[in-house]
C-alpha positions as CSV (number, residue, x, y, z in Angstrom):
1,X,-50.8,9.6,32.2
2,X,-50.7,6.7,30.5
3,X,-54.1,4.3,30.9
4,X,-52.8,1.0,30.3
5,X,-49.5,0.3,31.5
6,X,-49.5,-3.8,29.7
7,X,-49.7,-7.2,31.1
8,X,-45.9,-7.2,32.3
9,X,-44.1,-6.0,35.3
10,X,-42.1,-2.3,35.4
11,X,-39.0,-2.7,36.4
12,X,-37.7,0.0,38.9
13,X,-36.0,2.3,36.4
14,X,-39.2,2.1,34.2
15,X,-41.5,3.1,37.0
16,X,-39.0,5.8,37.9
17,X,-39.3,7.4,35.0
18,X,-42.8,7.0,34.6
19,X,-43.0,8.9,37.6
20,X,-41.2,11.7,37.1
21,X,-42.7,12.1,33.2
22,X,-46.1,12.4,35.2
23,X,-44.8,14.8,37.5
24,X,-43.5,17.0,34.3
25,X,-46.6,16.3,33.3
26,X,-48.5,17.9,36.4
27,X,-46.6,20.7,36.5
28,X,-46.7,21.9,33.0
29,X,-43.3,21.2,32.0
30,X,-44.0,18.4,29.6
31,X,-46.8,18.0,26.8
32,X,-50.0,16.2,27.8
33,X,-51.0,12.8,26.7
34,X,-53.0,13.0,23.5
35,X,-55.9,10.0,23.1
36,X,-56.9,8.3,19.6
37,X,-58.8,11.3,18.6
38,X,-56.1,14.0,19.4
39,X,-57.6,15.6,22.4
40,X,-55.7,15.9,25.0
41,X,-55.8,14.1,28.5
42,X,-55.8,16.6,31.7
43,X,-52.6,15.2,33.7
44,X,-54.4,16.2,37.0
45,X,-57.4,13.3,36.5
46,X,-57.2,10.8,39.5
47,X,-55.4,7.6,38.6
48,X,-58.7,4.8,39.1
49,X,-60.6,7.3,36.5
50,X,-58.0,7.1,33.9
51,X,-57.4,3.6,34.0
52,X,-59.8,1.3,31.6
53,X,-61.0,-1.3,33.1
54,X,-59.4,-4.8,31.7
55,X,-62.0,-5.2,29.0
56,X,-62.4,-2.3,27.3
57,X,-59.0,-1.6,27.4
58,X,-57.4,-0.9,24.6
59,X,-53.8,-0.3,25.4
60,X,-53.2,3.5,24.4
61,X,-54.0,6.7,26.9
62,X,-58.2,7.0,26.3
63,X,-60.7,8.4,28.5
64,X,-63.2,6.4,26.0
65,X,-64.5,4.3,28.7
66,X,-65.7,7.3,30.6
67,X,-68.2,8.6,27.5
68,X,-70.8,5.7,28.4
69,X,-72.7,7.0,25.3
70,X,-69.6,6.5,22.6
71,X,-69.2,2.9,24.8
72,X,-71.9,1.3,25.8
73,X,-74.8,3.1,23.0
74,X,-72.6,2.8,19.8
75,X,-72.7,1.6,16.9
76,X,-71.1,-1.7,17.7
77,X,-72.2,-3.7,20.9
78,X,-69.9,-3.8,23.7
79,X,-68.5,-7.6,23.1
80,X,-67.8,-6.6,19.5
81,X,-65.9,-3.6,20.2
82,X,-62.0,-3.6,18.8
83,X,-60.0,-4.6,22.4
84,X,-56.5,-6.2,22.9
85,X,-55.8,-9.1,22.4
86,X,-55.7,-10.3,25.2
87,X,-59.2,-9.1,26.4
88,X,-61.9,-11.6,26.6
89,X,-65.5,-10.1,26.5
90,X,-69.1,-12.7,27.4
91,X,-68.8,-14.5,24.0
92,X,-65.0,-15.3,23.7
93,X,-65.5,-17.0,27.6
94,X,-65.3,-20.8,28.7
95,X,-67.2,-22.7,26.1
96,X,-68.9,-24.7,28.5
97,X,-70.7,-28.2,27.2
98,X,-69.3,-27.9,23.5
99,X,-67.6,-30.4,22.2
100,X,-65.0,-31.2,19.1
101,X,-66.7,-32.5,16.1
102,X,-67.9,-36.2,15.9
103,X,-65.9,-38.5,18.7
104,X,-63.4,-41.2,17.4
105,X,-64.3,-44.5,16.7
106,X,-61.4,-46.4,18.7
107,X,-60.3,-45.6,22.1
108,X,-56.4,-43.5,22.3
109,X,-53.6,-44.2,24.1
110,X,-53.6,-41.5,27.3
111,X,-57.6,-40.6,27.1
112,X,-60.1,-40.9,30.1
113,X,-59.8,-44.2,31.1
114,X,-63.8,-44.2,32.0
115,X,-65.5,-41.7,28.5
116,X,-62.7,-42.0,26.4
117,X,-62.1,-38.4,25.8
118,X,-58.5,-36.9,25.5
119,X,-59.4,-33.4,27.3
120,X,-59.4,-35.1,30.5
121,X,-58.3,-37.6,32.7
122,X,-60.4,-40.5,34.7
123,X,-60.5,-38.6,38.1
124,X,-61.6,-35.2,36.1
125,X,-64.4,-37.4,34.3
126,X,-68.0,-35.6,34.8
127,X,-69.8,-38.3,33.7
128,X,-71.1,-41.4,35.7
129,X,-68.6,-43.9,36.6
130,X,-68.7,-47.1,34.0
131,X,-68.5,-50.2,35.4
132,X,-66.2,-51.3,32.4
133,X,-64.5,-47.7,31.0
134,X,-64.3,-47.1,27.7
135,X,-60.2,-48.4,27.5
136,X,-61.3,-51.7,27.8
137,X,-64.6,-52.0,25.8
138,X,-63.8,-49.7,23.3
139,X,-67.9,-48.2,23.0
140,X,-69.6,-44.8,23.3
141,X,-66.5,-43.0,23.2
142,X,-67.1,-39.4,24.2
143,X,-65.6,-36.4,21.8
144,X,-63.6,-34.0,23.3
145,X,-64.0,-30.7,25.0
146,X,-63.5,-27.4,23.3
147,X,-60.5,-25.9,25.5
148,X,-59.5,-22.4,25.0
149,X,-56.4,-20.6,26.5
150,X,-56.7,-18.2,28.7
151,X,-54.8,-15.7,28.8
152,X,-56.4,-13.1,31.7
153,X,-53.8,-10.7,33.4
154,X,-54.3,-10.3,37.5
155,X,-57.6,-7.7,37.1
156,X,-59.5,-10.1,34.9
157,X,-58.5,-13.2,36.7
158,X,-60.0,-11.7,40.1
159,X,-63.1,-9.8,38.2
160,X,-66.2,-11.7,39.4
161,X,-68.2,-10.6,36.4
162,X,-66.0,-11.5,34.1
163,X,-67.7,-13.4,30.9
164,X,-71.4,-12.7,32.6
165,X,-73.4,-12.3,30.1
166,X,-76.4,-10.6,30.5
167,X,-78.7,-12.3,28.7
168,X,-78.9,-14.5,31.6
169,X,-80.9,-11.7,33.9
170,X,-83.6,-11.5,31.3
171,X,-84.2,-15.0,31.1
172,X,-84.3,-14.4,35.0
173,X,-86.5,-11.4,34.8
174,X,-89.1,-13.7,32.4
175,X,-89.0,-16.5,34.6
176,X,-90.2,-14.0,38.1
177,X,-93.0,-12.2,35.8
178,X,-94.5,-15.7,34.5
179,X,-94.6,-16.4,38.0
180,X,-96.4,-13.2,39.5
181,X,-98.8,-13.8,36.8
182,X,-99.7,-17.4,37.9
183,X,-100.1,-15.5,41.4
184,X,-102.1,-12.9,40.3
185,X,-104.2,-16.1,38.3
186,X,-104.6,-18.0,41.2
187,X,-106.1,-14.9,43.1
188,X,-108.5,-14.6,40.4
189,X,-109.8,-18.1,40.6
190,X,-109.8,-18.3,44.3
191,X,-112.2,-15.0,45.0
192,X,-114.3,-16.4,41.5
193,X,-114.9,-20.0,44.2
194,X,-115.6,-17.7,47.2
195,X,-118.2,-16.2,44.8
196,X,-119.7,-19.3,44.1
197,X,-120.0,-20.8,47.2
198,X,-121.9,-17.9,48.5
199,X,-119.4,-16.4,50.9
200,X,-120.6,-13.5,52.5
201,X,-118.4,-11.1,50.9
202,X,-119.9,-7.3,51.7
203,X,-119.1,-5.0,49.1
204,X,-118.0,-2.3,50.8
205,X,-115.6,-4.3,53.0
206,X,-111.7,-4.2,52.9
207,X,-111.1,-7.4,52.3
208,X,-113.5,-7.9,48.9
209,X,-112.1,-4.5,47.7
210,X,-108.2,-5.9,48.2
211,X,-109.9,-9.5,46.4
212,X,-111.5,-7.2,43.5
213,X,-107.7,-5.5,43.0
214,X,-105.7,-8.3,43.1
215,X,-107.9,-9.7,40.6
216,X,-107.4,-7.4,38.4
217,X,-103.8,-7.0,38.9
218,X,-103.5,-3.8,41.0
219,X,-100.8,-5.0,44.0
220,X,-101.1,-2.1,45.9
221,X,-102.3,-3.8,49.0
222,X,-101.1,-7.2,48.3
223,X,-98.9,-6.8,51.4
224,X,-102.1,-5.6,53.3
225,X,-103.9,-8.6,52.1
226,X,-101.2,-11.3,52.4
227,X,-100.5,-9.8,56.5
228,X,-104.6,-11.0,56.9
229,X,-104.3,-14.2,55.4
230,X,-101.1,-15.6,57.0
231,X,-101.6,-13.8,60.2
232,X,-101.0,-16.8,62.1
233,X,-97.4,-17.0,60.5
234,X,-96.5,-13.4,61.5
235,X,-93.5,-12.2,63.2
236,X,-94.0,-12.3,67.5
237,X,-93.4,-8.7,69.3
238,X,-89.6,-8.8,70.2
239,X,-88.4,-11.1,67.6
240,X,-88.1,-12.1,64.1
241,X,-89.5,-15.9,63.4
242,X,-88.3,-17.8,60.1
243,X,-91.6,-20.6,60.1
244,X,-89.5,-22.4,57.5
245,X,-86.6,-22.9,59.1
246,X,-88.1,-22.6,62.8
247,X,-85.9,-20.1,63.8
248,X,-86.4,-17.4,66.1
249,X,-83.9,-14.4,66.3
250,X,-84.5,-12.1,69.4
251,X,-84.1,-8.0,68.9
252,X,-82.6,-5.9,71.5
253,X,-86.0,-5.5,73.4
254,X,-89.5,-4.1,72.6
255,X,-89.7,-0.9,71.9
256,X,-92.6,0.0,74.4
257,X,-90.7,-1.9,77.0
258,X,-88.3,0.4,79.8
259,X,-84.9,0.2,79.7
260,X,-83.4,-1.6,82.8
261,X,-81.1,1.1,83.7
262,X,-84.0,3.9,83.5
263,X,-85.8,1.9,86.2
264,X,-83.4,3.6,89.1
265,X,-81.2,6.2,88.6
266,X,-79.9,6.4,91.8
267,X,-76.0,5.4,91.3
268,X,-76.3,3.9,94.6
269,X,-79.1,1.6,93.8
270,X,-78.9,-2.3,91.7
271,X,-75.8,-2.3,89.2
272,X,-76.7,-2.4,85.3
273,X,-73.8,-4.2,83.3
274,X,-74.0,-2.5,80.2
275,X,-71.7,-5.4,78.2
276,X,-74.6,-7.9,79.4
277,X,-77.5,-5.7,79.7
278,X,-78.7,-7.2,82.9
279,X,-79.5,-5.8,86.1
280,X,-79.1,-8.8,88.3
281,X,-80.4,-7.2,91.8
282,X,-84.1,-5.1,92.8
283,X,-84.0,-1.6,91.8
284,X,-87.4,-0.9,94.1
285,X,-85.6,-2.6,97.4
286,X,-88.0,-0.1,99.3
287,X,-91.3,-1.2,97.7
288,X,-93.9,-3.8,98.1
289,X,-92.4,-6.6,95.9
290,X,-95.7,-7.3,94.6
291,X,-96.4,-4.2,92.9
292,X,-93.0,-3.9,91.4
293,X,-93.2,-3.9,87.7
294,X,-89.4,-4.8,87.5
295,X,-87.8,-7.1,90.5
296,X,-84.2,-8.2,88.9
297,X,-82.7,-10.6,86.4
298,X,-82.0,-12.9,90.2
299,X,-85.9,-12.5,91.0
300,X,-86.8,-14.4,87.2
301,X,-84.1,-16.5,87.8
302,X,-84.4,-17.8,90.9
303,X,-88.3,-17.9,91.3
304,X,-91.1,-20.2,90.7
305,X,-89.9,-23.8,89.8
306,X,-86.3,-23.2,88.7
307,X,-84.2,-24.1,91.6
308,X,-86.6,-27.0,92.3
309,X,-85.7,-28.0,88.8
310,X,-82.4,-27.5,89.5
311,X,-82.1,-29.5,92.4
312,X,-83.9,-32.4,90.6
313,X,-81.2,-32.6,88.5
314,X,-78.3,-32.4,90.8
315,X,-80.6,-35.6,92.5
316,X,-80.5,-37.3,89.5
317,X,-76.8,-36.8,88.4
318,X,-76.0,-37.8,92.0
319,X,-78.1,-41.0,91.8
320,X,-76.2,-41.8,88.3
321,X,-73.1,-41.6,90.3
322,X,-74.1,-43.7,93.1
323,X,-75.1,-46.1,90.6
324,X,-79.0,-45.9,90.0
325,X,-78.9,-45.8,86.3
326,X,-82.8,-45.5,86.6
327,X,-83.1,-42.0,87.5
328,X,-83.2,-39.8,84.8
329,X,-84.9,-36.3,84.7
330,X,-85.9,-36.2,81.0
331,X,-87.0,-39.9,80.2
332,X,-89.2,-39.9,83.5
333,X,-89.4,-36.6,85.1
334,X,-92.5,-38.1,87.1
335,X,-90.4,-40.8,89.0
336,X,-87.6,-38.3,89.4
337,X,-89.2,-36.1,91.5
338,X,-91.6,-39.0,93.6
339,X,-87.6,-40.8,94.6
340,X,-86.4,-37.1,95.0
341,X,-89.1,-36.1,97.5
342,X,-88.8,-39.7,99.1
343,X,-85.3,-39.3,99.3
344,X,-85.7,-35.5,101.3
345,X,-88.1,-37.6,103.7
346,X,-85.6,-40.1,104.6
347,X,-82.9,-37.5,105.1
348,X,-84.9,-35.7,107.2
349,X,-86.2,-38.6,109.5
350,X,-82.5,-39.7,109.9
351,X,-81.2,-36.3,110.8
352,X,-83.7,-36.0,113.8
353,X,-83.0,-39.2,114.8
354,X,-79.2,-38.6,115.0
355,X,-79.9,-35.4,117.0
356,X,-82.1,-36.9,118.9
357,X,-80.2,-39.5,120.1
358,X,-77.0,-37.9,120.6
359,X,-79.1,-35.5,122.8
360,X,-80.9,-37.8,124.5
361,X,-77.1,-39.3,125.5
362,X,-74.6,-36.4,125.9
363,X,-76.9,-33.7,126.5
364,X,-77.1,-29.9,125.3
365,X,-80.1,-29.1,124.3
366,X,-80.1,-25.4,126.0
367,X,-77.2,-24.5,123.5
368,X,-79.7,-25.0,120.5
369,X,-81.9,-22.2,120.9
370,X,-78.7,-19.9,120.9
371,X,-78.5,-16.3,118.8
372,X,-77.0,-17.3,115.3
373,X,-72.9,-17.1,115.5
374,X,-73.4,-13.4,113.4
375,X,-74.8,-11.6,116.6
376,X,-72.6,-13.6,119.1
377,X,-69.2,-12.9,117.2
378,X,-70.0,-10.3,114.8
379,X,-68.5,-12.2,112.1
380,X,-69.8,-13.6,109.4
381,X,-68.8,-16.6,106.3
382,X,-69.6,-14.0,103.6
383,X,-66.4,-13.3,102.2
384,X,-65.7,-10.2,100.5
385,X,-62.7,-8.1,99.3
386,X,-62.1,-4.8,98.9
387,X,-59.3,-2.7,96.9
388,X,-57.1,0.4,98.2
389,X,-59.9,2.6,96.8
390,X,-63.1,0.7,99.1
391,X,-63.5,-0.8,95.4
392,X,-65.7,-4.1,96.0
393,X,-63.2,-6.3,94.0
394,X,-65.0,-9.8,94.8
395,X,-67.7,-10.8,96.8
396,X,-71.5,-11.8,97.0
397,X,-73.1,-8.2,98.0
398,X,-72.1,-4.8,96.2
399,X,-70.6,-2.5,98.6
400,X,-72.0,1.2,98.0
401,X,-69.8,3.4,96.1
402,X,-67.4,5.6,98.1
403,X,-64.5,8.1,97.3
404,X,-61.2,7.1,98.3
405,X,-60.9,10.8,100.1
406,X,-62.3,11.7,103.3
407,X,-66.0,13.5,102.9
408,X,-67.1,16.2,105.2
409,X,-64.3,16.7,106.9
410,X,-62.7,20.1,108.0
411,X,-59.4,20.3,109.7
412,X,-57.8,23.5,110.7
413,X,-61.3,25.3,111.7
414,X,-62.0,25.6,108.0
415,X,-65.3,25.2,107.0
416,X,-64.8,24.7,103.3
417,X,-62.1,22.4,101.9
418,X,-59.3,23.2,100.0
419,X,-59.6,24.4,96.2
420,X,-62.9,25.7,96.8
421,X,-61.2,29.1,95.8
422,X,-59.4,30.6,93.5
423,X,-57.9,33.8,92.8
424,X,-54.4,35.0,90.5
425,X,-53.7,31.2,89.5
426,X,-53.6,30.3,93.3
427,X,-56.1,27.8,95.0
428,X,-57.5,28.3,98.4
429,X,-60.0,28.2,100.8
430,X,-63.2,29.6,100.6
431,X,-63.7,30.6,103.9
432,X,-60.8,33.3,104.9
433,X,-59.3,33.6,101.2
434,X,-56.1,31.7,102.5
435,X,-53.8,30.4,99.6
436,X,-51.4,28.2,101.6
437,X,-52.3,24.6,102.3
438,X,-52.2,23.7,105.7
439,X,-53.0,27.4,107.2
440,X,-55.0,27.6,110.1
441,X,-58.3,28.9,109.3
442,X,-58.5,33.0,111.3
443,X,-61.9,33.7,110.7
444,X,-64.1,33.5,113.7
445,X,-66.2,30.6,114.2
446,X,-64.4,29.1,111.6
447,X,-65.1,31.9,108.7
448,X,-69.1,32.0,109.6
């Protein structure tokens, strides 16, 4: 099988063929591929094995690129190696910042309009803007680029370490080690001060024997050391805290923590949304709610000041709307609350004042003290819906679960429902053996 199949596009009759030669190939029918050293290529090695990559390619069937010592620990370098023509290694890339020889002296018709150079125009200019270009002043004209042609195929164009060269990560590697030893430096100096100022440094304490390493270089317990130091920076139980950026990124929960749903596993009991994770009701309904280590997603909702907090808003928004601009729960939460707890007064006067008078003139005051309209009608406004299968479909409380068939029911004087046996691929019941359905059950006292 051929490794490099060129630049250009097979046509269907060429790919075809190619095919079939490969299948001869496979099945012994047709001579092997033979590489530059006259060894020959076993047709049965996967396709993305065979093929060179783009640049060490050198157009004829080669399994070189797979002998990493013959490629990359020759004789001659990588980049110098004898490729295509085509084939660009890290030092035949962009030539980035070089430019052509000295610049010209006079400015040419169709250059950059701003630096004078012919590589580019005005809107491609990297340099700073000119208040007068070079076109019409004619100075510090700009030589031009060094341009090379290009020509990559589709692999090369989309490899994203093409022309890397590699020199770059040393220079990168030398740059990270002069830093850890300024680090390493600093640690020095700073338990040399401590020393001098007479800290009291004990010996045969942690801390002086983590100073004493990290002055000498040993970072075995840097990370030890650094957790001691910056301590007050640390991650919080539960979540992961950036100080730089002041982010905080909550985990699923803490690991000593209980799951919600192992709180109650009675199926009956509060309803755990496992999309949401949240168990909105009580699990321990039938426990003193103060020793309850776990009351509902409602309880932490609903308790201590957050519905008062909510109603001070709705007072505020409704106060905006009435036209009060002064109101404002954020800016002043102080004089929010004093006009919302005035305003609750003043409703309240007026509303036993209305009763009051409309009592004192029509009367009635006997049907007051009545039972609530629940125990008189045996209705209720709670509104809830239920499917074909007693399904609670909407509706403020959960329903318990129950099966759409009847339960503990036993017609016929059976005292075991149907299917309960079987015997020769035929269900029945239990208690007289009968197979048929609807058979009335002969045992006496209803098979006991």
């Amino acid at each position: 099988m051929s490794t490099s199949t060129g630049t250009g596009k097979l046509s269907r009759e060429e790919y075809r063929r190619l095919k079939d030669l490969e299948a001869a190939r496979k099945a012994g029918t047709a001579p092997a591929e033979v590489d530059e050293e006259g060894r020959d290529i076993n047709p049965h090695i996967p396709h993305y094995m065979a093929q060179a990559p783009w640049y060490v390619d050198t157009g004829r069937p080669s399994l070189k690129h797979q002998r990493i010592l013959e490629t990359f620990t020759g004789k001659k370098p990588q980049e110098e190696q004898e490729v295509g023509s085509d084939r660009l290694g890290p030092k035949h890339w962009y030539a980035r910042g070089q430019r052509k020889g000295p610049a010209a002296t006079k400015y040419r018709k169709g250059a950059c309009q701003n630096c004078g150079a012919m590589t580019h125009k005005a809107k491609e200019c990297m340099e700073r803007p000119r208040k007068v270009g070079a076109k019409w002043t004619g100075r510090d004209i700009q030589a031009d680029e060094v341009i090379r042609d290009m020509n990559l195929d589709y692999e090369s164009k989309r490899d994203r370490w093409n022309g890397y060269d590699p020199a770059q990560h040393s220079e990168l590697l030398k740059e990270w080690e002069m830093v850890e030893e300024q680090r390493k430096k600093r640690k020095a100096e700073e338990l040399d001060q401590a020393l001098r100022k007479g800290t009291h440094v004990q010996d045969d304490s942690a801390t002086a024997q983590k100073l004493k390493k990290a002055a000498v270089g040993d970072d075995s317990d840097d990370s030890d050391l650094d957790d001691e130091r910056y301590a007050e920076g640390s991650d919080m139980p539960g979540q992961k805290v950036d100080t730089k950026s002041r982010t905080t990124v909550r985990n699923l929960r803490i690991r000593e923590d209980t799951a919600k749903y192992l709180r109650n596993l009675d199926p009956n009991s509060a309803y755990y949304d496992p999309k949401t994770r949240s168990m909105r009701d009580n699990p321990y309904k039938d426990t003193d709610p103060n020793n309850v280590p776990f009351a509902g997603d409602n309880f932490v909702r609903y308790s201590g000041d957050s519905s008062q907090l909510a109603q001070l808003q709705l007072f505020a928004w409704e106060a905006n709307e009435r036209g009060n601009s002064d109101v404002h729960l954020q800016a002043n939460p102080t004089q929010g609350e004093l006009l919302h707890r005035e305003y609750k007064e003043k409703k309240e006067q007026l509303k036993n004042s209305t009763r009051d008078s409309i009592i004192s003139k029509y009367g009635g005051e006997v049907h007051l003290k009545a039972p609530p309209k629940e125990l008189l009608l045996a209705q209720s406004e709670h509104y809830v819906e239920y499917s074909r299968s007693g399904k609670v479909v909407r509706g403020q409380e959960r329903a318990p679960t129950k099966s759409k068939y009847e339960e503990d029911v036993f017609p016929l004087n059976h005292t075991s429902v149907w299917g309960s046996y079987w015997e020769e691929g035929k269900w029945g019941y239990h208690c007289c053996k009968a197979t048929f359905r609807n058979a009335y059950c002969t045992q006496s006292n209803g098979g006991r």
